[in-house]
N, C-alpha and C positions, 0 to 999 in steps of 0.2 A: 951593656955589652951583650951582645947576639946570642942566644941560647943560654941565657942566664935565668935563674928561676926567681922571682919574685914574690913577696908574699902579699898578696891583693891588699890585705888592711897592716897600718901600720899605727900601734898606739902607745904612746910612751908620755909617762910626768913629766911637766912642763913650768913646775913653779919655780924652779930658778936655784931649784938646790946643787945641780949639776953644774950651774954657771960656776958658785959659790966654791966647789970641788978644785973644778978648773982655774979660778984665779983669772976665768977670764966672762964677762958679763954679757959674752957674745954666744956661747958654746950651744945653747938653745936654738937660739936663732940661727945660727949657721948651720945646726943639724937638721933643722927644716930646711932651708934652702935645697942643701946638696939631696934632700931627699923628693924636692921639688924639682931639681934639676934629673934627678933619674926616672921621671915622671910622675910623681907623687899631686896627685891634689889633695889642698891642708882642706877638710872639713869643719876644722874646730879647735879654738886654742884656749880652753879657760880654765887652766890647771894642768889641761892633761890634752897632747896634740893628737887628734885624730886625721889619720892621713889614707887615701885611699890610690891604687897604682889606677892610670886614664886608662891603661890597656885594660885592665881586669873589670871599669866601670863599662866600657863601650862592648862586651864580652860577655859579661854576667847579666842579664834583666834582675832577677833578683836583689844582685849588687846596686844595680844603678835605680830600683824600689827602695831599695831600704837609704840610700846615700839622697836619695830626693826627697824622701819621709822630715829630710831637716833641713831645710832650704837657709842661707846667710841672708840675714835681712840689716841691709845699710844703716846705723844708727843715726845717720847724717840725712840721706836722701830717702830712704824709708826703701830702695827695693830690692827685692828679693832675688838671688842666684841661688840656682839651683846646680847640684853638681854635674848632672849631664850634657848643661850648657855647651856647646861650645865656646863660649868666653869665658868660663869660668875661672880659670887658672889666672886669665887676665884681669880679669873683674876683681879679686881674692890680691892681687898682688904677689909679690916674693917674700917667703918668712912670716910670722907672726905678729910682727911686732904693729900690725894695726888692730891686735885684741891687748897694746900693755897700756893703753893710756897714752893721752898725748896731751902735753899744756892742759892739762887739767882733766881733761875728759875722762870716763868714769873707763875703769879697768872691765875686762868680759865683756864688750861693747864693742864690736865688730862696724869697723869704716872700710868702706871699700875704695878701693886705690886710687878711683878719679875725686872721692870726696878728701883724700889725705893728701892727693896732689891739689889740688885746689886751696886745700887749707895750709898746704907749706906745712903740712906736719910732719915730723921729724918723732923719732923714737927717743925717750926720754933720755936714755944713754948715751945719745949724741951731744 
């Protein structure tokens, strides 16, 4: 919403204790989305989501120093996004759930969305 104040970083536990609260095994993952959806690019999901607002990245040098200091490196295809990307968001996907493991693949192992679509992988909760 227009003149609304945003906080550039956004960081919150992410192991699934909240889902557990809620009764529901989505509550994680949907709270990244909608934070994705108000502009949030996810950084980082392995325990704990680090989210950073595109506005505040494309705005801050600083910000977008330190958010490219940890570039997503494809566990699949081996390459590397960086947050200032312009594809980045796309490259990352919607949500987390390509850092929870899939058919087997090791958890905190980051697949990036054209290797998750390729592989037909699905979130284990599905």
């Amino acid at each position: 919403e227009e003149g609304k104040l945003l906080p550039h970083v956004v960081y919150f536990e992410s192991m699934g204790h909240c889902n557990n609260m809620e009764d529901n095994p989505r509550t994680e993952e949907d709270t990244v989305i909608a934070l994705q959806e108000a502009g949030y690019l996810l950084l980082d999901a392995k325990g704990n989501c680090t989210l950073v607002h595109q506005d505040a990245l494309r705005a801050r040098p600083e910000l977008r120093a330190w958010a490219d200091q940890h570039p997503l490196e494809c566990n699949g295809c081996l390459q590397q996004f960086r947050p200032s990307s312009p594809t980045f968001a796309q490259s990352v996907g919607r949500g987390f759930a390509q850092w929870c493991g899939f058919h087997g693949q090791p958890v905190g192992k980051f697949w990036c969305a054209e290797c998750c679509e390729k592989k037909r992988w699905v979130p284990d909760w599905h």
